[in-house]
N, C-alpha and C positions, 0 to 999 in steps of 0.2 A: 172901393169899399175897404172902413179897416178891419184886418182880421182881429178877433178877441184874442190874447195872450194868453198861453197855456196854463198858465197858474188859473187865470181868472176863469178860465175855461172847465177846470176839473174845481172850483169852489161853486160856478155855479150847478155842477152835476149833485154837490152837497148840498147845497141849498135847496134842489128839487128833492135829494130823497130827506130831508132835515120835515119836509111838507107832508110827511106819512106819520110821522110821531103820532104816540097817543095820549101824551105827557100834557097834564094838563097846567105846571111849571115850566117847563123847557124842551123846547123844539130845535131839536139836535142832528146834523148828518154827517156822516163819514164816508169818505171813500178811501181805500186804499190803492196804492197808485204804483207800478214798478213797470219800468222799460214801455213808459206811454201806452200800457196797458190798463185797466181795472180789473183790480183782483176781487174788490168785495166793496159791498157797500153795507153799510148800517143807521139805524136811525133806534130812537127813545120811545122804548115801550116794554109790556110784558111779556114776561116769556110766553113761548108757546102755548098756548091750551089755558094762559088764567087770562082774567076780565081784566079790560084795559081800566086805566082811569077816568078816562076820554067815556068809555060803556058804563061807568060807574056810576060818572055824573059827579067825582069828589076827590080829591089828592088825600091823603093823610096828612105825610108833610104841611102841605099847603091848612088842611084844618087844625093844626099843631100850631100854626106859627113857626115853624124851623128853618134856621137860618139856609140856606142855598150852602152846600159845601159840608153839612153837618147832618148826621142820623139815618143815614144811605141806608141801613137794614132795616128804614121801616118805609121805604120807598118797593112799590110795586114795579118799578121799570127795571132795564137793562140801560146801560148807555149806549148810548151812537159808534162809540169808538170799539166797546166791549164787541157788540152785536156784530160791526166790522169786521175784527180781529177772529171771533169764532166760528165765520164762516167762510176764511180760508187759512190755508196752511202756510207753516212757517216758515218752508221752506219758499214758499212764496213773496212771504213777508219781511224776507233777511232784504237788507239793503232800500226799502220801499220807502215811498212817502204817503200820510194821512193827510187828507185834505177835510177840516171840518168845520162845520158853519154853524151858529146859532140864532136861531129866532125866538122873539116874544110867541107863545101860543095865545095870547089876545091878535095884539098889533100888527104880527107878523112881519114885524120889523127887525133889523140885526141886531143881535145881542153885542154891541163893541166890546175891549178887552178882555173877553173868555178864554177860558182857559179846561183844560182836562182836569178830570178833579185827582185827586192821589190813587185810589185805586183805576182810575182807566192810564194815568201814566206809569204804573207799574207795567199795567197790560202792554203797553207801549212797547217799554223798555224788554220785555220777554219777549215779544216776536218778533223782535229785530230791525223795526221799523224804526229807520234811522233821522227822522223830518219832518215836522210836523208843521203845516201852513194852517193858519187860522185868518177868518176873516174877522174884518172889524168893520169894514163898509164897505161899497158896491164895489169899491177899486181897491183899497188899501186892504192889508193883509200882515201877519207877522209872520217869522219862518223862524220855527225854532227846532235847533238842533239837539237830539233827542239826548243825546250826548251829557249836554247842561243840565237834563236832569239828574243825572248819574252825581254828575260831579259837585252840585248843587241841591243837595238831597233836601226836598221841601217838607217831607214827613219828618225830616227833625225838627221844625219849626214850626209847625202847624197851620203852613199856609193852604190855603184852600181852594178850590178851583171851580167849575159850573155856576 
């Protein structure tokens, strides 16, 4: 029997909570990862106590037309990565890896080349979360070191991410 490889192991633990989203755009999961541990997990929806979009029956964004990556304050979710991050601590989080998957909320299929949009890489980069593995299909994956955000500062350019 072959064992599944650890990477692939803690993307599909994302992938399963990526399947709780209530994001009627994008279907999102996070786990946080330190000493082969899980520290937290998160996925895409609303906060506490308001209606999902999923209960709504209607996205905004999505009745807008707005581009993926643009107008996040008129988006009723949290992110994957955010929801992750706020429900453990930092001192948790110093040195840790983010492992996170995305799926179509129709197709349920993986969203290839995704990426954290600019406010959940800031979040990133504050908790100390040093690594960030993203899927792009069932086997392949990218590892990006959180580092290169620092140094590579995407909000001076305008690039965009989710």
């Amino acid at each position: 029997m072959k064992r599944q490889d650890k990477i692939n192991y803690y993307l599909d633990i994302a992938q399963t909570v990526a399947e709780r989203c209530t994001c009627l755009r994008r279907s999102f999961g996070a786990i946080i990862v330190k000493n082969d541990s899980i520290i937290s997990t998160g996925y895409v929806g609303a906060p506490r106590g308001r209606k999902n979009c999923s209960d709504l029956g209607y996205c905004m964004r999505k009745s807008l037309e707005i581009p993926h990556g643009e107008r996040y304050e008129l988006c009723r979710s949290v992110h994957a990565e955010a929801n992750a991050i706020i429900a453990a601590g930092r001192e948790q989080m110093i040195g840790s890896t983010l492992y996170l998957v995305g799926l179509d909320p129709v197709s349920k299929k993986l969203v290839p080349g995704t990426n954290s949009c600019a406010m959940c890489k800031r979040l990133i980069i504050n908790a100390g979360i040093t690594t960030v593995i993203i899927r792009d299909t069932a086997e392949e994956f990218r590892v990006v070191n959180v580092n290169n955000w620092i140094e590579e500062d995407d909000s001076l350019t305008g690039e965009s991410g989710y």
